[in-house]
KETOR-895630 format. One line per 2 residues: number of its first residue (from 1); their letters; for each residue x, y, z of N, C-alpha, C. Coordinates in steps of 0.1 Angstrom, whole numbers, plus 2048, in hexadecimal, padded with zeros to 3 digits. Layout:
% residues N
NUM) A) X:Y:Z:X:Y:Z:X:Y:Z | ...
This chain:
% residues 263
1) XX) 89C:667:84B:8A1:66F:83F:8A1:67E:843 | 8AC:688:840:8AF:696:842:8A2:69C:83D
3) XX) 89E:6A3:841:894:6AF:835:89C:6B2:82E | 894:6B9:824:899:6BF:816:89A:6CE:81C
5) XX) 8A2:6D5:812:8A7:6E1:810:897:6E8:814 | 890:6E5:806:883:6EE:80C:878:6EC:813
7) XX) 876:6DF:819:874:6DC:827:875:6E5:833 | 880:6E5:830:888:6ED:840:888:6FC:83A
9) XX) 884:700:831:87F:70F:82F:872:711:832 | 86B:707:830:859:705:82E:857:707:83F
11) XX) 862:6FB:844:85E:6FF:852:861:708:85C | 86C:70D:856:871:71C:85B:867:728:85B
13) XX) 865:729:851:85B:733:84B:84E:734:856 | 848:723:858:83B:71F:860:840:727:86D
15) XX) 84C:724:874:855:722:881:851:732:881 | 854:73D:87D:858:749:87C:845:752:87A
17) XX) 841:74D:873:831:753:872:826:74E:879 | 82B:741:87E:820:73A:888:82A:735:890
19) XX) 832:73F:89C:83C:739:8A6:830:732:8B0 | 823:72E:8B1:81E:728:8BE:819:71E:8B5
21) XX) 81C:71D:8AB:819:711:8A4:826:704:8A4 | 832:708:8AB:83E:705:8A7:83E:6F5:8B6
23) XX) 840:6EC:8AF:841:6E3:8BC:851:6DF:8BD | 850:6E2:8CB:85F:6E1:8D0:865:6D1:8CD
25) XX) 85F:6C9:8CB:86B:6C1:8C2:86B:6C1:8B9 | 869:6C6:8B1:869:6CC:8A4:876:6D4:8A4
27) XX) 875:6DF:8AC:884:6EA:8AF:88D:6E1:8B2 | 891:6D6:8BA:89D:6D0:8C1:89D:6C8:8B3
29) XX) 894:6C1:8A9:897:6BA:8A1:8A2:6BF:89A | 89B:6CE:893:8A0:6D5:885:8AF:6DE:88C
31) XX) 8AC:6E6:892:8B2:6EF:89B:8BF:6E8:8A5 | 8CD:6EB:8A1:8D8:6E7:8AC:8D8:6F4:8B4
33) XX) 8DB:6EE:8C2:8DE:6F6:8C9:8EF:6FA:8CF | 8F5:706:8D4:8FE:707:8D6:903:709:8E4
35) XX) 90C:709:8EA:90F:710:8F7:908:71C:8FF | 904:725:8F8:8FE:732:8FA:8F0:72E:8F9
37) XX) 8E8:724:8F0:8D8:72A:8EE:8D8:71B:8E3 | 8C9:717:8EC:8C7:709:8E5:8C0:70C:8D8
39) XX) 8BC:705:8D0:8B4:708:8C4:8A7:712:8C3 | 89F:70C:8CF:892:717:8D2:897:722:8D5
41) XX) 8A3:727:8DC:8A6:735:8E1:8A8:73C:8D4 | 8B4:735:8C8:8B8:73B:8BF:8AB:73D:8B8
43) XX) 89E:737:8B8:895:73B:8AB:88D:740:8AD | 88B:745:8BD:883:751:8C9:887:75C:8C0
45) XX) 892:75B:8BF:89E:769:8B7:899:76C:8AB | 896:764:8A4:896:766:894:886:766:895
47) XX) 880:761:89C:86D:766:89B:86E:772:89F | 873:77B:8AE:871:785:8B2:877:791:8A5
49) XX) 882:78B:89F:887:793:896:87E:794:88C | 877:78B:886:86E:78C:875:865:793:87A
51) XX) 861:794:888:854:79D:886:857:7A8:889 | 85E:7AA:891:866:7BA:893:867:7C2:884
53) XX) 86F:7B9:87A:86F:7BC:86A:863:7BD:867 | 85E:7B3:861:852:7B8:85D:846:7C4:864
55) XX) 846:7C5:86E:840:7D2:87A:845:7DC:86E | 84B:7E0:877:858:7EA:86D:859:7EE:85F
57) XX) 855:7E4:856:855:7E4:846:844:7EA:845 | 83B:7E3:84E:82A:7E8:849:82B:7F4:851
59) XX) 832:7FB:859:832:808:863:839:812:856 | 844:810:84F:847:817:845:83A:818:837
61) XX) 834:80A:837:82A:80D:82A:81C:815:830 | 819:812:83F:80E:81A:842:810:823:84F
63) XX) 819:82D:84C:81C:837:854:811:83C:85D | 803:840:859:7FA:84B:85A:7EF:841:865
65) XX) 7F2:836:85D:7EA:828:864:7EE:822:86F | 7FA:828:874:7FF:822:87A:7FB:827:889
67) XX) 7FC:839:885:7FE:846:88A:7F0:841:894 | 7E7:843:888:7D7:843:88C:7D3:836:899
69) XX) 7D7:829:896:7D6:81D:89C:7DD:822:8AE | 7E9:828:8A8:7F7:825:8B6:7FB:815:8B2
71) XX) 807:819:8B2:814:80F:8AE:811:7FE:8B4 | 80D:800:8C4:804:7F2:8C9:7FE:7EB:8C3
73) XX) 7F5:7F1:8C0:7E7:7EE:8B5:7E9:7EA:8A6 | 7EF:7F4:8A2:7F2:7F2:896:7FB:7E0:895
75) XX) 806:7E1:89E:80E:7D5:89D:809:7CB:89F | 7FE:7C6:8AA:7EF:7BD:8A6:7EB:7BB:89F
77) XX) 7E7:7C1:892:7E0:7C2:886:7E9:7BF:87E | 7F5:7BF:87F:7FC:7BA:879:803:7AB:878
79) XX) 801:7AA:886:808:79E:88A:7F9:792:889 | 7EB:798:884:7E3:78B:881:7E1:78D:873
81) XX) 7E6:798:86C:7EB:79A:85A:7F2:78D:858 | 801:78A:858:80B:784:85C:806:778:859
83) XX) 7FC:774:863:7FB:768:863:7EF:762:858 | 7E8:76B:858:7E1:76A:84B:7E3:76B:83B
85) XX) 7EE:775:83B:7F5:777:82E:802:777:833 | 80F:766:831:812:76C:833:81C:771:823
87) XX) 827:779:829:832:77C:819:833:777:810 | 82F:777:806:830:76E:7FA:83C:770:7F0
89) XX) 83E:77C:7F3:84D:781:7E6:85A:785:7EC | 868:783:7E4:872:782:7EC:872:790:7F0
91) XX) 86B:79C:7EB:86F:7A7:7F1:864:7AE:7F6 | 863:7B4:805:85A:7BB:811:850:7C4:803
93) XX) 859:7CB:7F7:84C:7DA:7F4:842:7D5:7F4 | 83E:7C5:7F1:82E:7C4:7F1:825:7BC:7F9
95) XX) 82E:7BF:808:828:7B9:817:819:7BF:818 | 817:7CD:818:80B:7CF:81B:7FF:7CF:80D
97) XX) 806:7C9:808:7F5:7C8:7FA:7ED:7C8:7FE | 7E7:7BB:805:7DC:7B7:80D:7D9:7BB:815
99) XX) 7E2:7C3:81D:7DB:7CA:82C:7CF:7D1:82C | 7CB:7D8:823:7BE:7DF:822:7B1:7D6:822
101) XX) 7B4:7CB:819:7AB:7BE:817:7A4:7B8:826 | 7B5:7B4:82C:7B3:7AF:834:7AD:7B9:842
103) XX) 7AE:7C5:846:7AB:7CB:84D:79A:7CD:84D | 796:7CC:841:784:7C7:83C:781:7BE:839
105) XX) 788:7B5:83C:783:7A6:83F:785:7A2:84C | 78B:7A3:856:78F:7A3:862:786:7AC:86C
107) XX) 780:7B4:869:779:7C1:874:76D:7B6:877 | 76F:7BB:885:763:7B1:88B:754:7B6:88B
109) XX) 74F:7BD:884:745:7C5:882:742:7C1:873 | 747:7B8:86A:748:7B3:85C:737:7B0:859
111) XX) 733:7AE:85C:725:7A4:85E:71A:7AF:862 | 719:7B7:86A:714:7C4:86A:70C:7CA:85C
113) XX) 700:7CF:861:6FD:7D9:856:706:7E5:855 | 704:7EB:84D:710:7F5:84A:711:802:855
115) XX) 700:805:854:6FD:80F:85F:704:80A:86E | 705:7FF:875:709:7F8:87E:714:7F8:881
117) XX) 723:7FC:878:72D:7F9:878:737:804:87D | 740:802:884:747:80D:88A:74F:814:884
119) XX) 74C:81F:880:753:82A:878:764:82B:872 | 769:828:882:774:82B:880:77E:821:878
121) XX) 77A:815:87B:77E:808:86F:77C:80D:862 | 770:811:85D:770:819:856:780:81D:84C
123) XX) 782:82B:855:78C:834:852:799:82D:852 | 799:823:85C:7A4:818:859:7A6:817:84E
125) XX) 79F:80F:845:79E:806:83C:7A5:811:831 | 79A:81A:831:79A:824:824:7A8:82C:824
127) XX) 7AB:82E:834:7BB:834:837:7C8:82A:830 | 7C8:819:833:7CE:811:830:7CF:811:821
129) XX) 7C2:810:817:7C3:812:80A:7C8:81E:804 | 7C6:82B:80A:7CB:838:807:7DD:82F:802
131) XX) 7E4:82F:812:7EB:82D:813:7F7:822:808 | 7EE:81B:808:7F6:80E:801:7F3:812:7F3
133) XX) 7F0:81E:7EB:7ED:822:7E3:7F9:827:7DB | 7F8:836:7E9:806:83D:7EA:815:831:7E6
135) XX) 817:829:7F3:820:820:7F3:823:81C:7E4 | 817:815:7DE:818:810:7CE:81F:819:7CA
137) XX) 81B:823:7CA:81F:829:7BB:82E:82E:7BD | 837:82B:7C4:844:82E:7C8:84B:825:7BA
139) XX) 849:81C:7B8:84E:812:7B3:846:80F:7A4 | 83B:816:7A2:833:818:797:83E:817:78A
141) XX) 83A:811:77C:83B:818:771:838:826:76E | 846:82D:76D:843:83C:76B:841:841:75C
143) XX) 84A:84D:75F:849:857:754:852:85E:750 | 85B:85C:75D:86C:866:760:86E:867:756
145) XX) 874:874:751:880:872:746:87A:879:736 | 86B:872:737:861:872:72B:85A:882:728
147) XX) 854:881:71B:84D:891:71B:840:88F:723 | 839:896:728:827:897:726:825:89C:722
149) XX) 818:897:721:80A:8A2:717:80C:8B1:71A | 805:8B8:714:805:8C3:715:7F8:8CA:70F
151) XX) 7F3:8D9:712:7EB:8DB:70B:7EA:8DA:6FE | 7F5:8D9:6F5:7F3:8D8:6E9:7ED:8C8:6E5
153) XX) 7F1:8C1:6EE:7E7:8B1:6E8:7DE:8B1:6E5 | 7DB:8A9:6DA:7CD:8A7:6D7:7C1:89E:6E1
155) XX) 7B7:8A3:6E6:7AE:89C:6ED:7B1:88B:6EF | 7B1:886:6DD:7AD:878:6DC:7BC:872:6E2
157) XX) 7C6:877:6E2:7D4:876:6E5:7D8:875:6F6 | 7D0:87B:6F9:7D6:87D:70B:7D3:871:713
159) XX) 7D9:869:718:7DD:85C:71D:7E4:85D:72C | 7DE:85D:73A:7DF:85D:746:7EB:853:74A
161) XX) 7F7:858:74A:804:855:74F:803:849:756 | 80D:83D:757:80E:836:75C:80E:82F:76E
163) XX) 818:83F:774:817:83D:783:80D:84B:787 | 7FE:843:782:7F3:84F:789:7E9:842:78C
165) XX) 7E3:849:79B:7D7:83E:79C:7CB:849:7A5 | 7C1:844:7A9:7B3:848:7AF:7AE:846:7B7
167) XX) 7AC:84B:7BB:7A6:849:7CA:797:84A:7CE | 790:846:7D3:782:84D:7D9:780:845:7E9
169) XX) 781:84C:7F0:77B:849:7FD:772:851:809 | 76C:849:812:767:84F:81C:76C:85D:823
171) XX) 775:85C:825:77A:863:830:788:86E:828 | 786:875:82F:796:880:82B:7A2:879:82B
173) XX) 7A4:872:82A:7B2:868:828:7BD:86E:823 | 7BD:875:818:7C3:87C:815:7CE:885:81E
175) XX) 7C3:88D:824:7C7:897:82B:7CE:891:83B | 7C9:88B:83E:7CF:884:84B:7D9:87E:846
177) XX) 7DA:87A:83C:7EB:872:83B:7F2:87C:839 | 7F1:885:832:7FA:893:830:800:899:83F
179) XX) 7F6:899:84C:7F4:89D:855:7FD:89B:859 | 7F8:887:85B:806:879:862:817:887:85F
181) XX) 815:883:854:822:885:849:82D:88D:850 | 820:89B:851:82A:8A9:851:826:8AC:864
183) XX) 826:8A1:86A:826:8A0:87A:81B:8A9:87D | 815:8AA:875:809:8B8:87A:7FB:8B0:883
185) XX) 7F6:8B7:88B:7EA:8B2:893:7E3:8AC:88A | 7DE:89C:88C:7D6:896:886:7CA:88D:88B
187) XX) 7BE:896:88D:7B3:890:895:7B0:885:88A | 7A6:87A:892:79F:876:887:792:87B:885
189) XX) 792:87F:876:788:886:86E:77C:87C:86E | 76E:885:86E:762:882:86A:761:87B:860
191) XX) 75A:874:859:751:86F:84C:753:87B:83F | 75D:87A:834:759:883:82A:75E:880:81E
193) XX) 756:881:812:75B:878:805:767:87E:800 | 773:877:7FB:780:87C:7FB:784:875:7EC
195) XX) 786:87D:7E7:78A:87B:7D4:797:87C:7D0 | 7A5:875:7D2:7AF:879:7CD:7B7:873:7C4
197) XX) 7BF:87F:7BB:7C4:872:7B0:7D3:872:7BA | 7D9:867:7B2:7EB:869:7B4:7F5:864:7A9
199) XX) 7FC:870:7AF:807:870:79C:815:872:79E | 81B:869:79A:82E:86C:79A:832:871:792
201) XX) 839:87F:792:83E:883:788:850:887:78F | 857:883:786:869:887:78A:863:882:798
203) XX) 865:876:79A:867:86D:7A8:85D:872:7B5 | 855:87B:7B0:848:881:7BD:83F:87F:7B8
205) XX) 83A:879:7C9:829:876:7C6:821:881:7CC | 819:885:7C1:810:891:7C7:7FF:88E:7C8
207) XX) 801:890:7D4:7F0:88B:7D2:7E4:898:7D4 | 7DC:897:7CB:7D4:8A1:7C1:7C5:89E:7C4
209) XX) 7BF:8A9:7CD:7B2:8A5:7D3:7A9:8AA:7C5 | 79F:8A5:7C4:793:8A2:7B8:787:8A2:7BD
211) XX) 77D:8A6:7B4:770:8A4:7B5:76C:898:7B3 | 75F:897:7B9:756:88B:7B0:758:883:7A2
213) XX) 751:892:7A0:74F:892:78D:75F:891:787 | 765:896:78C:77A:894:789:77E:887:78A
215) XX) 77A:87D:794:779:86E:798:777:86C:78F | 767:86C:78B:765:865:77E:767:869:772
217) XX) 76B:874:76C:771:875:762:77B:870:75B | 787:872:76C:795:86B:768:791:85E:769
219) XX) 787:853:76C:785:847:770:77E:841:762 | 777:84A:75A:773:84E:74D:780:849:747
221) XX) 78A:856:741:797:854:738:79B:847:73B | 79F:845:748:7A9:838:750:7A0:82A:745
223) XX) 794:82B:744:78F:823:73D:78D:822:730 | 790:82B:72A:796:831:718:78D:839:715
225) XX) 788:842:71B:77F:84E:717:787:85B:711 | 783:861:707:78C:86B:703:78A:878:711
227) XX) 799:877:70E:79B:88A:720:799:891:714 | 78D:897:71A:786:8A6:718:785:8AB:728
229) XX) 790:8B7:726:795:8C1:730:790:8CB:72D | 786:8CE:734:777:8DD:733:77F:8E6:73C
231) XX) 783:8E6:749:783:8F4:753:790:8F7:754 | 795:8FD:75A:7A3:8FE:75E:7AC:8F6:765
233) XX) 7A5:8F2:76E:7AA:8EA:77D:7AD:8DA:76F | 7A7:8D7:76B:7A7:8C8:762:7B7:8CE:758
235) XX) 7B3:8DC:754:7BF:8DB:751:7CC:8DE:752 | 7CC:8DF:75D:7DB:8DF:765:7DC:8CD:768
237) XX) 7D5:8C6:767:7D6:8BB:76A:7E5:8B4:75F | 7E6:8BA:752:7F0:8BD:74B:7FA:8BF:753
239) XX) 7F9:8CE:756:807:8D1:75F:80A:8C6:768 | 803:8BF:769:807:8B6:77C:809:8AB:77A
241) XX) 808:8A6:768:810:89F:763:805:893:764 | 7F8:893:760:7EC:884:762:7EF:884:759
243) XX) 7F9:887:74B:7F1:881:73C:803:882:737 | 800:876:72C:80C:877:71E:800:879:716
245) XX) 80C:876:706:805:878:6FA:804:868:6F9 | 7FE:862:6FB:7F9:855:6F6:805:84B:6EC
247) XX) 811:849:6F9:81F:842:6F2:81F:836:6ED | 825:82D:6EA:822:81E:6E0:821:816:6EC
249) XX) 81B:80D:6EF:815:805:6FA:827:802:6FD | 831:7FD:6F7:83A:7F9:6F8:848:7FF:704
251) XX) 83D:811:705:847:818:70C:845:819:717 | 839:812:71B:836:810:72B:839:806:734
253) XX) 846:7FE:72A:84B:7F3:730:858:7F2:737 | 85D:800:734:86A:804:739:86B:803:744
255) XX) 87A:802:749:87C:801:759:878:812:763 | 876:80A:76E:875:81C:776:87A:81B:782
257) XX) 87E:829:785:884:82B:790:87B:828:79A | 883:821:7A5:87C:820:7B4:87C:82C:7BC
259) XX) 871:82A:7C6:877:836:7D0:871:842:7CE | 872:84D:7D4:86D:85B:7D1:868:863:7E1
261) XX) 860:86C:7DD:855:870:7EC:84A:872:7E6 | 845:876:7EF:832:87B:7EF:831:88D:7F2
263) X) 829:88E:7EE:825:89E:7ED:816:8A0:7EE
């Protein structure tokens, strides 16, 4: 009896993410061959091609990570991602979800006391999450189009915009991806606590370095605490667009633009 339709997708899929898993009568079974190139040659082609793609798709989601690794390295790391996760949706924006996950579950130092563990995995991890943060919010529920808050809102009223998120990590992440970005010299930095929010406003993501106490404030509201904005700096946070006036749950369902840059 023929395989079924998704059969022969099931095993395509296998054929393409685990090509040394692929037994050669299996290929002459499924696979015709032609004049030019028998069935294994043609699906040499289409393995070498998916990961080339996929390389390529996680090198655009993690620029800075990529930078840091070198392209070799990084493509390793990717190519035992792959096989551990592999694609689950018909479209690439959300290939690297997991990469962060998997990159701290994978480090061979896992099992280690913490003091024990090699630093620079570390900056990996927290670089990869920076990153795939950024990435998100391209595609976020926005704001385009809409009013914000303003000083005149009432305290109990100010409500943290839909494409904003938080950050806290080890390392200057921040700043080193900025570095990647704008081609500028980028050592890798020391050990240092790094606080940043990020916010889309008219299709730019700006990312907005923060204190401690700022972390938790805005991690405060994010959780329904009334914004009480004491200094200055909290309240330009207004200008830079972290708040509406507290819209009808209904208006955060609207469609939004893809796409944008970072700042």
């Amino acid at each position: 009896m023929s395989p079924t339709l998704e059969a022969t997708q099931r095993w395509m899929q296998e054929a393409l993410v685990f090509p040394l898993r692929v037994a050669p009568e299996d290929v002459q079974e499924r696979l015709a061959s032609s004049a030019q190139l028998t069935g294994a040659d043609g699906l040499a082609i289409y393995q070498r091609g998916y990961f080339l793609r996929i390389t390529a798709c996680m090198r655009e989601q993690f620029p800075a990570l990529c930078h840091a690794l070198g392209e070799p390295l990084f493509n390793d790391f990717v190519a035992g991602y792959i096989q551990d996760h592999p694609p689950e949706s018909h479209t690439l924006y959300d290939l690297g979800r997991r990469f962060p996950a998997f990159l701290e579950e994978s480090r061979p130092d896992r099992d280690d006391p913490p003091e024990a563990r090699e630093t620079w995995i570390d900056f990996m991890i927290d670089l990869a999450s920076f990153e795939r943060a950024v990435f998100s919010l391209f595609d976020a529920p926005g704001w385009e189009g809409r009013p914000f808050a303003d000083a005149a809102t009432p305290p109990d009223r100010l409500r943290l915009q839909p494409a904003f998120a938080l950050g806290a990590y080890r390392y200057p992440v921040a700043a080193y991806y900025h570095a990647v970005r704008q081609k500028q010299p980028a050592p890798l930095p020391p050990a240092q606590p790094c606080f940043v929010a990020l916010v889309r406003t008219d299709y730019v993501t700006r990312t907005i370095p923060i204190t401690e106490a700022e972390h938790r404030l805005l991690t405060a509201i994010a959780g329904g605490a009334t914004a009480t904005l004491r200094d200055p700096i909290q309240q330009r946070w207004l200008d830079w667009g972290f708040f509406i006036d507290e819209p009808p749950p209904a208006l955060l369902e609207g469609p939004s633009r893809t796409g944008g840059r970072v700042v």
